[in-house]
C-alpha positions as CSV (number, residue, x, y, z in Angstrom):
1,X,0.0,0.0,0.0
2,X,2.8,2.3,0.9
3,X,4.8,1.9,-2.2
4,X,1.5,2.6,-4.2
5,X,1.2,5.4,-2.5
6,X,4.6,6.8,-3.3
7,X,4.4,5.7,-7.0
8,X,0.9,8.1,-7.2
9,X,2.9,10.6,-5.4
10,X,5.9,10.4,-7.9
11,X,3.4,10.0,-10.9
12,X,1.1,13.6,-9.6
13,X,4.6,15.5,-9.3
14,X,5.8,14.2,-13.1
15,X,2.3,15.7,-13.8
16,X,2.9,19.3,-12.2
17,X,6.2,19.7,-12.9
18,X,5.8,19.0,-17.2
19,X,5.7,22.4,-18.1
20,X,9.0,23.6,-16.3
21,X,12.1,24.7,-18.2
22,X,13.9,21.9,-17.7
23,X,13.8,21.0,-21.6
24,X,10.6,18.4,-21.0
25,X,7.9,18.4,-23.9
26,X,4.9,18.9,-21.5
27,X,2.2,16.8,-23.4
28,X,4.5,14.0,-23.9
29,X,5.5,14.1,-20.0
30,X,1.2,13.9,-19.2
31,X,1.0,11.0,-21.9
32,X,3.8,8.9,-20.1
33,X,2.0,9.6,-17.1
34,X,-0.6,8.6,-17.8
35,X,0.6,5.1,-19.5
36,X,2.5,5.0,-16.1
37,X,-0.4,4.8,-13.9
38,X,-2.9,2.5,-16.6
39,X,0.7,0.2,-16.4
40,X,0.5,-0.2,-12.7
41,X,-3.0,-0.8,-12.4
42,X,-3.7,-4.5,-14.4
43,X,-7.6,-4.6,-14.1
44,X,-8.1,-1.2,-15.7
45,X,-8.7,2.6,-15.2
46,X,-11.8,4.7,-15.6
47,X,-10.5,8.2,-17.5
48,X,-12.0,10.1,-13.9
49,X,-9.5,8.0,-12.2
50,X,-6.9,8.2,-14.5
51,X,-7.3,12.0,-14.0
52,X,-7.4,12.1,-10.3
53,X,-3.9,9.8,-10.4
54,X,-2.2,11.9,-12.4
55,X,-3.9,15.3,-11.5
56,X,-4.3,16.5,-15.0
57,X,-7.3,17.9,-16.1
58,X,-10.7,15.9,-17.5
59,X,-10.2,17.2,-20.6
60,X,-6.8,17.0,-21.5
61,X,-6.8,13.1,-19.9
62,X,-9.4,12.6,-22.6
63,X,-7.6,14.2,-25.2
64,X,-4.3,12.3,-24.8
65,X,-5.9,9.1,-24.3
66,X,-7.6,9.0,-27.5
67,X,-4.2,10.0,-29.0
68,X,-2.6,7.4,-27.1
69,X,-5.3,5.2,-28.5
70,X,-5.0,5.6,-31.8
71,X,-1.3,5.1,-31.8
72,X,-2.1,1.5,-29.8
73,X,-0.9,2.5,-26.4
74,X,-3.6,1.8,-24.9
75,X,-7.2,0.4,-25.6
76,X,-10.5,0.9,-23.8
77,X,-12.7,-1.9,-22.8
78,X,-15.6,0.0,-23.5
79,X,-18.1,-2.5,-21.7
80,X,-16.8,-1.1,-18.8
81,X,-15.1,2.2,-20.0
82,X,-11.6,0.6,-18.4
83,X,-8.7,2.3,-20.3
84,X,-5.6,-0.7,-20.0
85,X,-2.5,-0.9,-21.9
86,X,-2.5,-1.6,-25.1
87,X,-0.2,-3.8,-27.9
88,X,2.1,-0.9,-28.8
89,X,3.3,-0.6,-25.4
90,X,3.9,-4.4,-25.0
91,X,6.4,-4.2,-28.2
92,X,8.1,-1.0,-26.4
93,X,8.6,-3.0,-23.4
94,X,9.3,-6.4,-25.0
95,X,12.1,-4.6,-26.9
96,X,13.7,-3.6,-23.9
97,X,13.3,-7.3,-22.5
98,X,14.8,-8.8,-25.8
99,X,17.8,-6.1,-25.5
100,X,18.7,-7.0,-22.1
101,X,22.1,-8.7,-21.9
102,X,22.6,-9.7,-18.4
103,X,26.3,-10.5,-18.4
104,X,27.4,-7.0,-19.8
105,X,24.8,-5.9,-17.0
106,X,25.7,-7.7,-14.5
107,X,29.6,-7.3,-14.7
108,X,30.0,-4.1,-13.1
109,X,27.7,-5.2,-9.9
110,X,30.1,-8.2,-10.0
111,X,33.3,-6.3,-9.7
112,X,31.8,-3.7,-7.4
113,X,31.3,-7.1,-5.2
114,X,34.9,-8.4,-5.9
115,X,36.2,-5.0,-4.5
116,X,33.8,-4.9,-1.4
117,X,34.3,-8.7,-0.8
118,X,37.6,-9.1,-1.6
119,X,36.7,-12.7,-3.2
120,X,35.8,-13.9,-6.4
121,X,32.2,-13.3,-8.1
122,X,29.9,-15.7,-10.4
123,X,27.0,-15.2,-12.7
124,X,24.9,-19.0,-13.0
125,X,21.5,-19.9,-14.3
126,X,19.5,-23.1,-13.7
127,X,20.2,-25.3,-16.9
128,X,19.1,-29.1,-17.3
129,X,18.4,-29.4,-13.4
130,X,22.3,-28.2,-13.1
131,X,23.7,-24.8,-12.5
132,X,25.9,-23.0,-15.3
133,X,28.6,-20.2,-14.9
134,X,27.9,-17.5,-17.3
135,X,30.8,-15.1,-16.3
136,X,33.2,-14.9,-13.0
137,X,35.1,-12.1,-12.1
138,X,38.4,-13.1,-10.2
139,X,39.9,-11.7,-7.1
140,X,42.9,-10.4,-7.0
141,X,44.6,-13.2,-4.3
142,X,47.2,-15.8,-5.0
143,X,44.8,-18.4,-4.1
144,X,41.2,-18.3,-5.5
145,X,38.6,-19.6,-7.3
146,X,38.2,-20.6,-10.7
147,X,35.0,-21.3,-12.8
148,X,34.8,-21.2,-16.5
149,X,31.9,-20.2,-18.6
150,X,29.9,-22.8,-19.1
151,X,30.8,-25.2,-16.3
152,X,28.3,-26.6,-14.6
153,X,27.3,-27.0,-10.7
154,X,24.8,-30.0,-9.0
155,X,22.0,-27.6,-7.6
156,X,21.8,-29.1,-4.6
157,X,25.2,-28.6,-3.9
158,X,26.3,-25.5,-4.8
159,X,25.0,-21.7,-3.0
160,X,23.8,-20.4,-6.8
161,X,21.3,-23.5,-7.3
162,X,19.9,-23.3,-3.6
163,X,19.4,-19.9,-4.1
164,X,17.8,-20.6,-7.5
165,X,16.1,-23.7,-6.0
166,X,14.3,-21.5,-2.5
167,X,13.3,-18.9,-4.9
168,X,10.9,-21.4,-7.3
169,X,7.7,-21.6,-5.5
170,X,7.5,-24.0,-2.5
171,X,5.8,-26.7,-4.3
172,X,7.9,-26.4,-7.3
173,X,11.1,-26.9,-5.2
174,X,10.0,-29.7,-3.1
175,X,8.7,-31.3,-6.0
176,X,12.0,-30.8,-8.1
177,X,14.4,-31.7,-4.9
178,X,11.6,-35.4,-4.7
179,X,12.3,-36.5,-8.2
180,X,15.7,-36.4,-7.9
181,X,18.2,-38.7,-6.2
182,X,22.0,-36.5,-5.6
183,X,25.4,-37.2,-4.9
184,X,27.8,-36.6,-2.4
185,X,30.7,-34.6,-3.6
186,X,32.3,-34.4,-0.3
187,X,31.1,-35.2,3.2
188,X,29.5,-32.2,3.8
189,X,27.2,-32.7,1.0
190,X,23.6,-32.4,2.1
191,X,21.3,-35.4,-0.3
192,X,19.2,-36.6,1.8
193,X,15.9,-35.0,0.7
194,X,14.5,-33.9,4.3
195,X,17.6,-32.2,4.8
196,X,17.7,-30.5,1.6
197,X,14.0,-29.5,1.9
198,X,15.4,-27.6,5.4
199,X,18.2,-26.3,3.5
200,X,16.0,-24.5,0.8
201,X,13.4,-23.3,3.8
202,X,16.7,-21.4,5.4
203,X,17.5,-19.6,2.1
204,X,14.5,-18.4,1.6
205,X,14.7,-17.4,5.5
206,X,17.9,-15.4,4.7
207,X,17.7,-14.1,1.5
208,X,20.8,-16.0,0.5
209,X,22.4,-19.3,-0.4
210,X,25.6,-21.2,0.7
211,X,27.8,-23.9,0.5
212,X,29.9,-24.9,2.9
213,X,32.1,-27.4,1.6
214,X,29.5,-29.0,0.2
215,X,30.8,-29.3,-3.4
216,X,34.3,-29.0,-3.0
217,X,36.4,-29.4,0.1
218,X,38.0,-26.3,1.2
219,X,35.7,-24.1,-0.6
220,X,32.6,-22.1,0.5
221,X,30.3,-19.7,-1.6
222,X,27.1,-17.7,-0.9
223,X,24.9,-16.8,-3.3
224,X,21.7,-14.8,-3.7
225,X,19.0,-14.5,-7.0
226,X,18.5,-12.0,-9.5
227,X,15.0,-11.8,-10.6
228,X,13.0,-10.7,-13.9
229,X,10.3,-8.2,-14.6
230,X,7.7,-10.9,-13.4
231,X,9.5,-11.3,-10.5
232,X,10.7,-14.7,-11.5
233,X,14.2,-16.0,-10.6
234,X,16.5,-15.5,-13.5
235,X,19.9,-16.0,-12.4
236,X,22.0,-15.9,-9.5
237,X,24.7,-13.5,-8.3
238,X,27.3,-15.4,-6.1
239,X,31.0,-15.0,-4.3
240,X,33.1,-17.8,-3.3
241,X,36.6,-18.4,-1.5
242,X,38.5,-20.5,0.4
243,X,37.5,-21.7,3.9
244,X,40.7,-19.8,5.0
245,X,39.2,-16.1,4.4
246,X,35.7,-17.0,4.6
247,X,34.9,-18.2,8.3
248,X,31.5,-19.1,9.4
249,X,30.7,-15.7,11.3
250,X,31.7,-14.0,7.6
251,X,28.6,-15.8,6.4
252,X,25.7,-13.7,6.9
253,X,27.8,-10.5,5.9
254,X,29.0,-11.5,2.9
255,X,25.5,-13.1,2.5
256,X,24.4,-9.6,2.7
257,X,26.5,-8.1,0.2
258,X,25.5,-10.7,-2.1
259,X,21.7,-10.0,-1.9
260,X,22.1,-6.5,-2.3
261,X,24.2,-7.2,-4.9
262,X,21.4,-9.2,-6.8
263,X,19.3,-6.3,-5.7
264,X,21.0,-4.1,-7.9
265,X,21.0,-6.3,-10.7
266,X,17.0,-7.0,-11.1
267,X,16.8,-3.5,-10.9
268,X,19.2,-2.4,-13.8
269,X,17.4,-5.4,-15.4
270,X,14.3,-3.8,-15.1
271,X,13.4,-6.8,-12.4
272,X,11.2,-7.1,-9.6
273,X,12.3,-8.4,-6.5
274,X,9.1,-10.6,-4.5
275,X,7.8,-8.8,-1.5
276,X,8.7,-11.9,0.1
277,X,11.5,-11.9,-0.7
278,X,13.2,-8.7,0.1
């Protein structure tokens, strides 16, 4: 409710502040604002309500919306007299989604997060029921990790596909983690399905995913996801080192630069992060 109210807020000063000399065209500044509010409102907009959200006028809401309708920015239900988005603005914002490139996008976050961290950074996505390395950005110490583009990770035991895994829905996951027998890689490996169930249940707890050993001995990571514009998991943002610099009360910081890492990420994405998730 709060963030609604801020978005109406930010959407009312766009309004009033169109015709400033700050170089804005004005009626192109009401037009967007007015797609901005039919965009955040999925069942529909009467034009009096349209008006009140973006305090313009009754008349010149009308007049923009029948020029926004014409071009095929939005359509009006007229059963109803809902004004909703229309196909024009889904190829806009499809073309955005299609020119997204979310290694070039996501390299910068990941070497803000080697600086912070001072440990290596990996980009994975869920592939085939494993995990695969998209990009890595190496730290700068004699001994570190090493993951090549297009290696591949078991899920369950690795902090990119438990974060991938906890942020499925909860009957996806459990589902997923119950049709699947895994293997130990080393003796901290969790694969007993209970246990893994737990494991998933803490991630989404946290916020952020870890391995502690679990896939290679010596080695811990912690991992967090990046999500898309439908608030679906996309990818996963992670850091890993050796045991030697990462000790167990380093966990939950380093988990935290690692979600706000990803948190960056689904924004510049144009993502949404879940509300239960954040």
């Amino acid at each position: 409710m709060e963030n609604t109210v801020r978005k109406k807020a930010r959407i009312k000063k766009v309004a009033s502040k169109s015709g400033d000399s700050s170089g804005q065209v004005q009626s192109l500044c009401r037009a967007l604002s007015i797609l901005n509010v039919i965009a955040e409102d999925e069942h529909g907009l009467t034009m009096t309500n349209i008006a009140k959200r973006t305090g313009l006028p009754l008349s010149t809401t009308h007049r923009l919306l029948t020029t926004l309708q014409h071009e095929r920015y939005v359509r009006c239900d007229n059963d109803q007299s809902l004004w909703k988005a229309g196909v024009q603005a889904f190829i806009v914002g499809n073309a955005f989604v299609q020119s997204r490139d979310i290694i070039a996008t996501s390299r910068p976050f990941m070497t803000e997060l080697m600086e912070q961290s001072g440990e290596t950074t990996n980009l994975a996505v869920v592939d085939q029921g494993e995990c695969i390395y998209l990009a890595q950005v190496e730290c700068r110490q004699m001994m570190r990790v090493q993951a090549k583009p297009g290696s591949r990770v078991p899920i369950h035991s690795s902090a990119v596909g438990k974060a991938l895994l906890a942020a499925m829905p909860a009957q996806k996951a459990k589902k997923f983690i119950q049709m699947r027998e895994f293997e130990r890689n080393t003796e901290k490996t969790v694969v007993k399905q209970q246990e893994l169930q737990q494991e998933v249940s803490n991630v989404r707890d946290n916020g952020y995913g870890r391995d502690d050993e679990e896939h290679c001995v010596g080695l811990r990571c912690v991992a967090s996801v990046i999500y898309d514009e439908f608030g679906e998991p996309m990818a996963a943002v992670s850091l890993s080192g050796p045991r030697a610099r990462i000790s167990d009360e380093q966990f939950p910081i380093l988990g935290a630069m690692v979600k706000e890492t990803a948190t960056k990420i689904t924004a510049a994405m144009g993502g949404i992060v879940p509300k239960n998730k954040k």
